[in-house]
N, C-alpha and C positions, 0 to 999 in steps of 0.2 A: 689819425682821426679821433681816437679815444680823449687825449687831449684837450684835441678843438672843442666836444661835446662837452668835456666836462666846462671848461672856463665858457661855456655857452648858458651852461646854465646855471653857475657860479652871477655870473655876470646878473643875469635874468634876475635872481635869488636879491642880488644885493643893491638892485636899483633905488634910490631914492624916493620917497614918493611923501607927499604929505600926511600927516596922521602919525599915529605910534610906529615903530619901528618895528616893523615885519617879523612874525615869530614864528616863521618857518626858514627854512634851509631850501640850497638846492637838491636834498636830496628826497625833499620832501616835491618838488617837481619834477622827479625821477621817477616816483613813487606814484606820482600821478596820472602820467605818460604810460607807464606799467596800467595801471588798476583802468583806464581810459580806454587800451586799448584792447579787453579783454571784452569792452562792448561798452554802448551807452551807458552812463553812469551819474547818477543825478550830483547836485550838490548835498544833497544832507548827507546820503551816504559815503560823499567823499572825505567829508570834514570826520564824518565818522571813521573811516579806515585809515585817514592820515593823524586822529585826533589833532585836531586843532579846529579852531573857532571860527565863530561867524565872519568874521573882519579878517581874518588869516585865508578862510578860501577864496572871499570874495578877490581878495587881491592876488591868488593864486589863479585864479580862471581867468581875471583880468589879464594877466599879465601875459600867462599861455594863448587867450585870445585875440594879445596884441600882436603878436609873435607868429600871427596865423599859424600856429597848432592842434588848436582844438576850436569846435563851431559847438554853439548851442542851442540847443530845443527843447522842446515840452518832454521828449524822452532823455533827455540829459546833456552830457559831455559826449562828443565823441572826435576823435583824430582825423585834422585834415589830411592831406594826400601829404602833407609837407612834416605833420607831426608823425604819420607813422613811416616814415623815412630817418628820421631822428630816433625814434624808436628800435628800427632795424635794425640802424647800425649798431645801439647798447644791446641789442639781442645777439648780435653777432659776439659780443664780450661775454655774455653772461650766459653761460652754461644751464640755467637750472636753479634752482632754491629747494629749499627743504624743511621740517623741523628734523633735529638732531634729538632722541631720546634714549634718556638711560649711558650717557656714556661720562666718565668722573672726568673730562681733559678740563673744566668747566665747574668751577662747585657754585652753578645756578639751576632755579627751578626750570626755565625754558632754555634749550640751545635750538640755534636757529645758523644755518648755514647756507652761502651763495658758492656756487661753483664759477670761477673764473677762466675763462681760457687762454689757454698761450703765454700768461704773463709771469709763470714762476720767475723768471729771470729778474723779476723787480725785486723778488721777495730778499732781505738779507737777512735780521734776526729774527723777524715778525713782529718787534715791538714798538715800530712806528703803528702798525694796523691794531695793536692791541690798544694802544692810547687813544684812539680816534675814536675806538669803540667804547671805552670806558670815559671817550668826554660825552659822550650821548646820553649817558646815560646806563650805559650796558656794565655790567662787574667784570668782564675780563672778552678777552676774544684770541682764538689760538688761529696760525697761520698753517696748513698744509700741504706740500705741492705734490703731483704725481710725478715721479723720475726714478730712469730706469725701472717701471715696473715696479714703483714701492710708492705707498704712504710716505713722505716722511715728513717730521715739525722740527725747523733748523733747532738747534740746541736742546733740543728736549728729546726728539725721537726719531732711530735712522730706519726703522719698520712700526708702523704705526699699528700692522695688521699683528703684532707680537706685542707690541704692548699694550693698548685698546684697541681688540681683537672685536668688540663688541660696534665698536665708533668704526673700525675700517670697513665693517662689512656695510654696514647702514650707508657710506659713504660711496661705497663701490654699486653696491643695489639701485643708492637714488639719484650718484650722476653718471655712472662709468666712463671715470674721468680717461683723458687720454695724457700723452707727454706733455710735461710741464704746465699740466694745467695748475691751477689754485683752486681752495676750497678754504674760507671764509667762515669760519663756527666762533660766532658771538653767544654769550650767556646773560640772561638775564631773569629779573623776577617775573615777567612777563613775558609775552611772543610776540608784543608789539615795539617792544623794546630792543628785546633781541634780533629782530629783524632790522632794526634802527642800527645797532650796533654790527652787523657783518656787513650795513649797507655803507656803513664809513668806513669800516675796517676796508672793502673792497675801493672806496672811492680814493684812496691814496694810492692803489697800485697805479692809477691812471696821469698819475704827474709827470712831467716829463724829462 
């Protein structure tokens, strides 16, 4: 199912349409769908938490309204029965989120991390998820799975909680991950960034 959703809204993302060519991503209608269903939510402030423009959301609402996703009104956006079903199931993936602070895996001002569930088994060196993060935009992005009862980061680190002792506890506190889960810590100059950056670094585990 993870999959299906993503080329759903891959698809969605990279439809044709007249005008300048769409300067958003599907993960920026991820991101949407998230911020959507947390309650009504108008256009200005979406364009604001997604940063992008006037013509960028318009065609973002458009398209999630074509999609019967989301219905609008004078109090905002909000999820039809059919967008937070779509929503579910990426909830059912996704663990949690966080800001990551104070920890060196990272030598950026913001780290920003998504907990993934179930999927360590995709993971191999990390460095498909670290490239995905650093074409967004983001300076680096480190891969972590929980197994056997340890942190660890393929090639870098077989106990995380021994060597950033600092980053496993924060990790353990804010998702208490279970077996093979994933944990996603993107860095950046920013935390809008960095969030950008663990949302791609996670959106490769989902390939098939």
């Amino acid at each position: 199912m993870p999959v299906k959703l993503k080329d759903f809204l891959e698809k969605l993302a990279s439809e044709k349409a007249p005008g300048p060519t769409p300067t958003f991503s599907a993960l920026h209608l991820l991101y949407s769908l998230k911020l959507i269903a947390e309650g009504p939510i108008g256009r200005g402030r979406l364009a604001t938490e997604l940063k992008v423009g006037p013509g960028a959301i318009r065609t973002i609402i458009k398209r999630l309204k074509d999609e019967s996703l989301i219905i609008t009104s004078k109090a905002g956006c909000k999820l039809t029965s059919k967008g937070e079903k779509i929503w579910k199931e990426f909830k059912e993936i996704l663990g949690g989120e966080g800001e990551i602070e104070g920890d060196k895996l990272i030598n950026a001002n913001r780290n920003f991390a998504i907990l993934v569930r179930k999927l360590g088994y995709k993971v191999k060196s990390g460095i498909e998820q670290r490239d995905a993060a650093i074409k967004v935009g983001a300076k680096g992005a480190a891969v972590i799975i929980f197994k056997g009862e340890r942190l660890i980061i393929p090639s870098v680190s077989d106990d995380v909680s021994k060597d950033f002792p600092k980053l496993a506890e924060q990790i353990i506190k804010l998702f208490k991950p279970n077996e093979n889960d994933v944990i996603v810590v993107a860095g950046a100059d920013d935390l809008h960034t960095a969030r950008y950056g663990a949302m791609a670094a996670f959106w490769t585990l989902l390939e098939d």
